[in-house]
KOLPA-807999 format. One record per residue (C-alpha): residue number from 1; y, z, x. Coordinates in Angstrom, 2 decimals. Example, Ala and Ser with C-alpha at 12.3 -4.5 7.8 and 13.67 -1.06 7.14 Angstrom:
@vomi: 1	yy: -4.50	zz: 7.80	xx: 12.30 .
@vomi: 2	yy: -1.06	zz: 7.14	xx: 13.67 .
// end
This chain:
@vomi: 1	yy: 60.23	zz: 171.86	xx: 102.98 .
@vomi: 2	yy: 60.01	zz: 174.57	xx: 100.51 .
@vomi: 3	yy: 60.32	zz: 173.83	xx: 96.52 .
@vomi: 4	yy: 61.08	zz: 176.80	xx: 94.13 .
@vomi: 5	yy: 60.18	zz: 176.69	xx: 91.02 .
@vomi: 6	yy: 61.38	zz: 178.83	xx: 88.08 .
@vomi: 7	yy: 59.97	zz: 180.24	xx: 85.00 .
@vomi: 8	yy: 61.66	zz: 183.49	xx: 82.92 .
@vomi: 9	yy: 60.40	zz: 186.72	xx: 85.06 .
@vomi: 10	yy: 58.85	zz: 184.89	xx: 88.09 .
@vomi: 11	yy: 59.89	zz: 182.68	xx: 90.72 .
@vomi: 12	yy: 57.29	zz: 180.40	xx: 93.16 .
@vomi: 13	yy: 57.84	zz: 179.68	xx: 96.29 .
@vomi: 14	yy: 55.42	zz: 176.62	xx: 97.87 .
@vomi: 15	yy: 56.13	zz: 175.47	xx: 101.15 .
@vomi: 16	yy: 54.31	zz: 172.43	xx: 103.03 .
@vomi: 17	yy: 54.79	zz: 173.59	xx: 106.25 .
@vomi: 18	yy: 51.50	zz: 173.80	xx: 107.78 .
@vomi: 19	yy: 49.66	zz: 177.52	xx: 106.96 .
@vomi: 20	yy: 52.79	zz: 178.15	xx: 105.07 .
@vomi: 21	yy: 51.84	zz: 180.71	xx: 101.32 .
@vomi: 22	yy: 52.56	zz: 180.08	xx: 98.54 .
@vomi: 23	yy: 54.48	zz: 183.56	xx: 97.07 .
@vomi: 24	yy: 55.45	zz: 184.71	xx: 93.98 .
@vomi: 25	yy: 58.45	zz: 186.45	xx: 93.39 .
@vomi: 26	yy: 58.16	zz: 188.83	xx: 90.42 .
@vomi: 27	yy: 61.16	zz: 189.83	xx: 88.71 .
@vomi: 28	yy: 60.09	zz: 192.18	xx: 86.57 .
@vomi: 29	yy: 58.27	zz: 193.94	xx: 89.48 .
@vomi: 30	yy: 61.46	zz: 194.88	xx: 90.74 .
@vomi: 31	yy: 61.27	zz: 192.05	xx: 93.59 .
@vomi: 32	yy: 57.70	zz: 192.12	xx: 94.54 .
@vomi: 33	yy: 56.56	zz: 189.43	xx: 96.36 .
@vomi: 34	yy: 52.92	zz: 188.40	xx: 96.66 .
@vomi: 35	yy: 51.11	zz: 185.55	xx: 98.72 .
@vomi: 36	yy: 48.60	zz: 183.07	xx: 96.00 .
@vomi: 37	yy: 47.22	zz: 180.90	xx: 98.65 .
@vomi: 38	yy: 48.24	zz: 179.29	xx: 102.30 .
@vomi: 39	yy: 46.53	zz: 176.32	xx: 104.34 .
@vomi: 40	yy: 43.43	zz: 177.78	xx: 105.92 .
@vomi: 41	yy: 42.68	zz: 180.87	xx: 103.70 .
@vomi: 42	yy: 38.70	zz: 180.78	xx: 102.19 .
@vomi: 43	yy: 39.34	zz: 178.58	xx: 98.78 .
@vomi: 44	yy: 37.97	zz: 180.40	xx: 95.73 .
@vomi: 45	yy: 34.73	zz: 178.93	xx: 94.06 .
@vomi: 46	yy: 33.69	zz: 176.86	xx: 96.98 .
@vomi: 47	yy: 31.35	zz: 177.19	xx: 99.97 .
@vomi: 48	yy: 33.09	zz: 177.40	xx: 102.83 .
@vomi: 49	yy: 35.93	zz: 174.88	xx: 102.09 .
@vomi: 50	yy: 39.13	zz: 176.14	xx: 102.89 .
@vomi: 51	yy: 42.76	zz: 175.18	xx: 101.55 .
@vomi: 52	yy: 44.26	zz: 172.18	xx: 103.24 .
@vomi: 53	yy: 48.01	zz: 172.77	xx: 104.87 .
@vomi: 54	yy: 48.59	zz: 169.27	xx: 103.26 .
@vomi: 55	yy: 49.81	zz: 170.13	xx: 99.78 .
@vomi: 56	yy: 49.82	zz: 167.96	xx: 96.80 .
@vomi: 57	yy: 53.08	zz: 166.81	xx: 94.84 .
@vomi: 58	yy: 52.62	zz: 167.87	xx: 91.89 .
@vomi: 59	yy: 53.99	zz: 171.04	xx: 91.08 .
@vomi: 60	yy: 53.26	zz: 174.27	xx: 90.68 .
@vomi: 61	yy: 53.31	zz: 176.18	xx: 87.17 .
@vomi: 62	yy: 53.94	zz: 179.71	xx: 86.27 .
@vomi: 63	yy: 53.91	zz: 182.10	xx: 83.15 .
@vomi: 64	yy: 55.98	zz: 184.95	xx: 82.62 .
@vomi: 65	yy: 53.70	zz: 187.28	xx: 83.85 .
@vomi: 66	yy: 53.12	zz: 185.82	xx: 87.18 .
@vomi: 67	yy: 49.99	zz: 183.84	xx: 86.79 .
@vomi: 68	yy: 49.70	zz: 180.44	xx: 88.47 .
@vomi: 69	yy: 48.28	zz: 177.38	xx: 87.82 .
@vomi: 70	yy: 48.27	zz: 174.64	xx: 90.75 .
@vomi: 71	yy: 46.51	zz: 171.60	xx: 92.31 .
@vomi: 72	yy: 44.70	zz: 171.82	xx: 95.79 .
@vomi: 73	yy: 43.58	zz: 170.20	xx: 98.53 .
@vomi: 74	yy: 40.44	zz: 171.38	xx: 100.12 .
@vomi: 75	yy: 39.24	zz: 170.99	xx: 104.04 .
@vomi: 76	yy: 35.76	zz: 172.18	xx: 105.96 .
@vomi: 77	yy: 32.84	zz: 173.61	xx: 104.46 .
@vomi: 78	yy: 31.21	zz: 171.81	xx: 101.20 .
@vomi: 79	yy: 34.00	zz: 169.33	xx: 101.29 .
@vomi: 80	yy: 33.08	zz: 165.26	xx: 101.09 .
@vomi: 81	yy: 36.56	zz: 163.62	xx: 101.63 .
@vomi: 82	yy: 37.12	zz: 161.34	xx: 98.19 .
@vomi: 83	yy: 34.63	zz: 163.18	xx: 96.06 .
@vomi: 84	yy: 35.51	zz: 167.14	xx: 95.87 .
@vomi: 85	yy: 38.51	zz: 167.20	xx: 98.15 .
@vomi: 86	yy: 40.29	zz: 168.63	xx: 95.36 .
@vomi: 87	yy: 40.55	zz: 170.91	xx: 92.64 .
@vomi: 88	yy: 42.89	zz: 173.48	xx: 89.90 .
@vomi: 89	yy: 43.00	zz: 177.09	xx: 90.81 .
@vomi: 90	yy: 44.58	zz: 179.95	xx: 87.93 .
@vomi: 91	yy: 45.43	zz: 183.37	xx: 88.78 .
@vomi: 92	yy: 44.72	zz: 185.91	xx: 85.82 .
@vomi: 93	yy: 45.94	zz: 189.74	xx: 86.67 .
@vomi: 94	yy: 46.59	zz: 188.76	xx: 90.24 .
@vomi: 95	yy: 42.74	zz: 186.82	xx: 90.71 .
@vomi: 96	yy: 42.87	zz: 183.22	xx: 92.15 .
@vomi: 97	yy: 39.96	zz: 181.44	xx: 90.23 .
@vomi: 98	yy: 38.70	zz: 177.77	xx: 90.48 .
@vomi: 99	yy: 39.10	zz: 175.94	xx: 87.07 .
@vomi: 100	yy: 37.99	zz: 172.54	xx: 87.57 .
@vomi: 101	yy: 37.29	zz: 170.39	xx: 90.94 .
@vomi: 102	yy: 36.27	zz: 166.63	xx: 91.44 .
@vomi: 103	yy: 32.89	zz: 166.11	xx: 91.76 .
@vomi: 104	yy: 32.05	zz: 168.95	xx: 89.10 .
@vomi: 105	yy: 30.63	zz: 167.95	xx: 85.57 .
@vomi: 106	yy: 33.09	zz: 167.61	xx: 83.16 .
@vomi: 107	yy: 32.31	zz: 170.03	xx: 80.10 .
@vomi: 108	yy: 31.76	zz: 168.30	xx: 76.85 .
@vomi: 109	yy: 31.37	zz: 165.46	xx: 77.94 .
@vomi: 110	yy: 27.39	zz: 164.81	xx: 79.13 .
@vomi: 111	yy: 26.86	zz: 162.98	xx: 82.44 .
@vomi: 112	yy: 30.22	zz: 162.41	xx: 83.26 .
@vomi: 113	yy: 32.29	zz: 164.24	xx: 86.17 .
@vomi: 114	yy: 35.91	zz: 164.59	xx: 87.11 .
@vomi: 115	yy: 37.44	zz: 161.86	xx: 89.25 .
@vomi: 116	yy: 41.27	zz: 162.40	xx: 89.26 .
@vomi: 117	yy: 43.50	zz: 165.45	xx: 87.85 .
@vomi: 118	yy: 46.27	zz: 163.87	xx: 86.30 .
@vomi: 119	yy: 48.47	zz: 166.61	xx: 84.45 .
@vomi: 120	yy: 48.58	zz: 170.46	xx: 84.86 .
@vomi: 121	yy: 50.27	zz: 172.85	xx: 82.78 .
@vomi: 122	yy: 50.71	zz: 176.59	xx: 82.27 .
@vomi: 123	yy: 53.19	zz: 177.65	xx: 79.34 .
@vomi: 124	yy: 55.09	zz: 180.64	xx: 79.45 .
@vomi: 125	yy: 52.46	zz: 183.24	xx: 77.96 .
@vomi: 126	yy: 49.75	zz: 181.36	xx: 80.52 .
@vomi: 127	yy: 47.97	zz: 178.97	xx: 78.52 .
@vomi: 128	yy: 46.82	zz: 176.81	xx: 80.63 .
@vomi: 129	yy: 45.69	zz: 173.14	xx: 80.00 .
@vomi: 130	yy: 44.93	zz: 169.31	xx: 82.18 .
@vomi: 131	yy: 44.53	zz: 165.87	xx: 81.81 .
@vomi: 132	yy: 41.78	zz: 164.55	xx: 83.86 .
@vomi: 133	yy: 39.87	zz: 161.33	xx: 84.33 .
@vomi: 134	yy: 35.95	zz: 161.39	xx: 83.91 .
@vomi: 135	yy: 33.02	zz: 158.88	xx: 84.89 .
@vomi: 136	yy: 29.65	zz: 158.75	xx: 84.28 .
@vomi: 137	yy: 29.47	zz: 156.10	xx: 87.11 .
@vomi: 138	yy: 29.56	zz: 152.90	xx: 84.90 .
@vomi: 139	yy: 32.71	zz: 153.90	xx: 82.83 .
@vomi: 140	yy: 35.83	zz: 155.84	xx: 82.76 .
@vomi: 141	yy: 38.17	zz: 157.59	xx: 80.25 .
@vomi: 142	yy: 40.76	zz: 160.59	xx: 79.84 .
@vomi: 143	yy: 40.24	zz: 163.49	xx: 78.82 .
@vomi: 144	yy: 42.30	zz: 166.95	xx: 77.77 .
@vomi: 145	yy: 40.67	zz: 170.11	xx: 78.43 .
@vomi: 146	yy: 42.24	zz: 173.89	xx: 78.28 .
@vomi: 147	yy: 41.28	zz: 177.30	xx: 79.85 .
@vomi: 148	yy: 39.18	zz: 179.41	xx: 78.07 .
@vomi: 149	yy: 37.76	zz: 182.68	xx: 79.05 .
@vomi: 150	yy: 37.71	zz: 181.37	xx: 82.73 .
@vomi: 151	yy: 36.25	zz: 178.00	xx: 81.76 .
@vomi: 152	yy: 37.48	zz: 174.34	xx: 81.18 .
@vomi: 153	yy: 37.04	zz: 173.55	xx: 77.62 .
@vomi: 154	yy: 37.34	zz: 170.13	xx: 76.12 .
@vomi: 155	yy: 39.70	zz: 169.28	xx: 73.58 .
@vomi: 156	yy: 40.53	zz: 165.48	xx: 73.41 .
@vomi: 157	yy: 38.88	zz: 162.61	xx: 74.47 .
@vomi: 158	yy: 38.11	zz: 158.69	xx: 74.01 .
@vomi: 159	yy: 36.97	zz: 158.34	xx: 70.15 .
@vomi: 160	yy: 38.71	zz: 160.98	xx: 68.41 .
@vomi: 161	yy: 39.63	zz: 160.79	xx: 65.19 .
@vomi: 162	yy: 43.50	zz: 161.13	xx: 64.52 .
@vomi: 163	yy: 43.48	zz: 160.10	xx: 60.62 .
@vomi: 164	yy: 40.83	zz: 157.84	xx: 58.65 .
@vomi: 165	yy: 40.48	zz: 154.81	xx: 60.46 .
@vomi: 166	yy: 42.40	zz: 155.27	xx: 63.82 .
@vomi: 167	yy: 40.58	zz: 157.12	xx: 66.89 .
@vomi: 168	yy: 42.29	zz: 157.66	xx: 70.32 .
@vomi: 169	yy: 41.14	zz: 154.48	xx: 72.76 .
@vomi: 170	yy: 42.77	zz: 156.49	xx: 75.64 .
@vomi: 171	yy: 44.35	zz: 159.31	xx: 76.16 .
@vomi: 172	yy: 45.76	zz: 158.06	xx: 79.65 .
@vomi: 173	yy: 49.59	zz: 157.90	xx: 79.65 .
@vomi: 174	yy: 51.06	zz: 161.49	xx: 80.12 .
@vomi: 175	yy: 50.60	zz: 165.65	xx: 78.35 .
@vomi: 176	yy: 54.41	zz: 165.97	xx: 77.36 .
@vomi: 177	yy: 54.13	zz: 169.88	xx: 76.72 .
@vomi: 178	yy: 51.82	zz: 172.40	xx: 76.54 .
@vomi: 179	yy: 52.12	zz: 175.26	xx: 74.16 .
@vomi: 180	yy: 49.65	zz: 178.38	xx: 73.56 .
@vomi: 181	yy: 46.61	zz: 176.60	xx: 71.90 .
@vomi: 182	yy: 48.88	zz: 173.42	xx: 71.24 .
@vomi: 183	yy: 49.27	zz: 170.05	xx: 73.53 .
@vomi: 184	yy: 51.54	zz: 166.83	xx: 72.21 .
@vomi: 185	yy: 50.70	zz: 164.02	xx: 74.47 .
@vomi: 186	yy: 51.23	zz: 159.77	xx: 74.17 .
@vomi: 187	yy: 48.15	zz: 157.83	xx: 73.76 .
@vomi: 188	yy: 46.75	zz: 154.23	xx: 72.98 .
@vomi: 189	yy: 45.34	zz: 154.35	xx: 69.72 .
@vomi: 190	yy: 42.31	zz: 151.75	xx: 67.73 .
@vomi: 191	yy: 41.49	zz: 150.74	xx: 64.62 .
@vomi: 192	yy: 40.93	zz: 147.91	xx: 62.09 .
@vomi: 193	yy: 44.48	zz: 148.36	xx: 60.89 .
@vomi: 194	yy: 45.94	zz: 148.86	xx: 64.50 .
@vomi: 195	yy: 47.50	zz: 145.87	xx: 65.88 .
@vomi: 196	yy: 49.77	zz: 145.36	xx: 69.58 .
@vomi: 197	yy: 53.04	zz: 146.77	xx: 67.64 .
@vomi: 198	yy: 51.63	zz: 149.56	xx: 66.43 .
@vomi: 199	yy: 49.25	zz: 151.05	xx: 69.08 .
@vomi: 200	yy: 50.85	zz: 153.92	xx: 71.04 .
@vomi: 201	yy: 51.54	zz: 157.29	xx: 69.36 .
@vomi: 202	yy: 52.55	zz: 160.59	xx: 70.80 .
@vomi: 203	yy: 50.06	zz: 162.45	xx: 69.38 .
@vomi: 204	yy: 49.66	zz: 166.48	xx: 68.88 .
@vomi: 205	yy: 47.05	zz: 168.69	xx: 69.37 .
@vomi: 206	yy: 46.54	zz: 171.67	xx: 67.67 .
@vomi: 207	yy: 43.44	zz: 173.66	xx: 68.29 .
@vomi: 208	yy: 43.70	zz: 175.89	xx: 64.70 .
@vomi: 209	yy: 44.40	zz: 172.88	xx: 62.43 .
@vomi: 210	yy: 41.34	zz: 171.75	xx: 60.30 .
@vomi: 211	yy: 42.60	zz: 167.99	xx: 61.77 .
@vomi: 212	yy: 43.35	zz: 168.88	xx: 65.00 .
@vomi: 213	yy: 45.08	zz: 166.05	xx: 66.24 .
@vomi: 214	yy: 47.65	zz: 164.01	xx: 64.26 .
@vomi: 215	yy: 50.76	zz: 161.20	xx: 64.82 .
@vomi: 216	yy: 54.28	zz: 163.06	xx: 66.18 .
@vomi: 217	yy: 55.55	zz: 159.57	xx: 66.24 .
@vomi: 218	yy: 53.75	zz: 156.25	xx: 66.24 .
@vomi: 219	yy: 55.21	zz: 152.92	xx: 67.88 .
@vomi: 220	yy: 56.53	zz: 150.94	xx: 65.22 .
@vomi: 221	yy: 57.49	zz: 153.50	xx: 62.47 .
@vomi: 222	yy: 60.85	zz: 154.03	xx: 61.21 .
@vomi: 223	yy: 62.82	zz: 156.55	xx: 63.30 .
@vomi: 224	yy: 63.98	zz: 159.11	xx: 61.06 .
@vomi: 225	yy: 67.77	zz: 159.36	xx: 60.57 .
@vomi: 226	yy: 68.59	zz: 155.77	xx: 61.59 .
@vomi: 227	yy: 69.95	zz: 153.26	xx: 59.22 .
@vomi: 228	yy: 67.11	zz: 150.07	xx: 59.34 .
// end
């Protein structure tokens, strides 16, 4: 089955055929075509693990430019089956690169790794940013991390502050949109003021505001522009 996906200048192409690429059809290259990854080929970042020909639902993003940003499955080599059988590869000026994969520490965050991807997203210009789920073995939470300079960097997690007095409890439900250095996402939210009516927001992030996160819209305000 293939599945195309779409984004202003570029075109992907992922099929789940077995040993099937992945291409990318560049527009503005005057209809180059160029092969990111295929069941089999040597998986960046790894030793010896390969990329499965199973490939994973979720889809696969793309910026203008061409660069990628996808979940894999991973088969031979240093793969354990349940524990790094996956992981988020990026392409920058044609380069596949490993991101993040299960098993690895989670940055930011000390003693616990990553257990599930959740969320991927590239925007247009190719900022790239996840939502993952951590554990340090005796406890779980969410977290949001972005791309930095070939890195996972955190940016959200379990305990941050949104405005005096409420802090995220999780940051589990869904990323809605990433933009540049930007994410607006729903979370579950705590406090001594925060009660069962009031404790889901969709909340944004925004990496150069002194507060960097703050309420879009909170369950159990008054929608703006309706009577009541």
């Amino acid at each position: 089955m293939l599945r195309l996906l779409r984004s202003g200048a570029a075109v992907v192409l992922a099929a789940t055929l077995a040993s099937s690429p992945v291409l990318i059809h560049d527009a503005a290259a005057q209809f180059r075509k160029r092969v990111v990854m295929y069941g089999g080929m040597n998986a960046p970042g790894t030793t010896g693990a390969t990329f499965s020909t199973s490939f994973p639902g979720s889809p696969i993003g793309i910026a203008d430019n061409g660069d990628v940003f996808f979940k894999g499955y991973l088969e031979g080599g240093d793969t354990q089956s349940g524990v790094n059988d996956t992981g988020l590869w990026f392409t920058r000026d044609e380069e596949l690169s490993l991101l993040a994969r299960l098993g690895d520490p989670a940055p930011g965050l000390t003693g616990f790794t990553y257990v599930d991807f959740v969320n991927e997203y590239i925007d247009l210009d190719g900022g790239i940013a996840f939502l993952a789920q951590v554990s340090n073995g005796s406890a779980s939470q969410h977290a949001i991390f972005f791309e930095e300079g070939g890195a996972a960097a955190l940016k959200v997690t379990r305990g941050d502050d949104i405005e005096p007095g409420i802090t995220l409890f999780s940051t589990a439900l869904q990323v809605f949109a990433v933009i540049g250095d930007k994410a607006v996402f729903s979370a579950g939210v705590d406090g001594a003021s925060v009660t069962s009516s009031n404790n889901v927001g969709l909340v944004l992030y925004d990496d150069d505001a002194p507060d960097n996160l703050s309420f879009v819209a909170r369950e159990g305000d008054a929608m703006p522009g309706v009577p009541g």
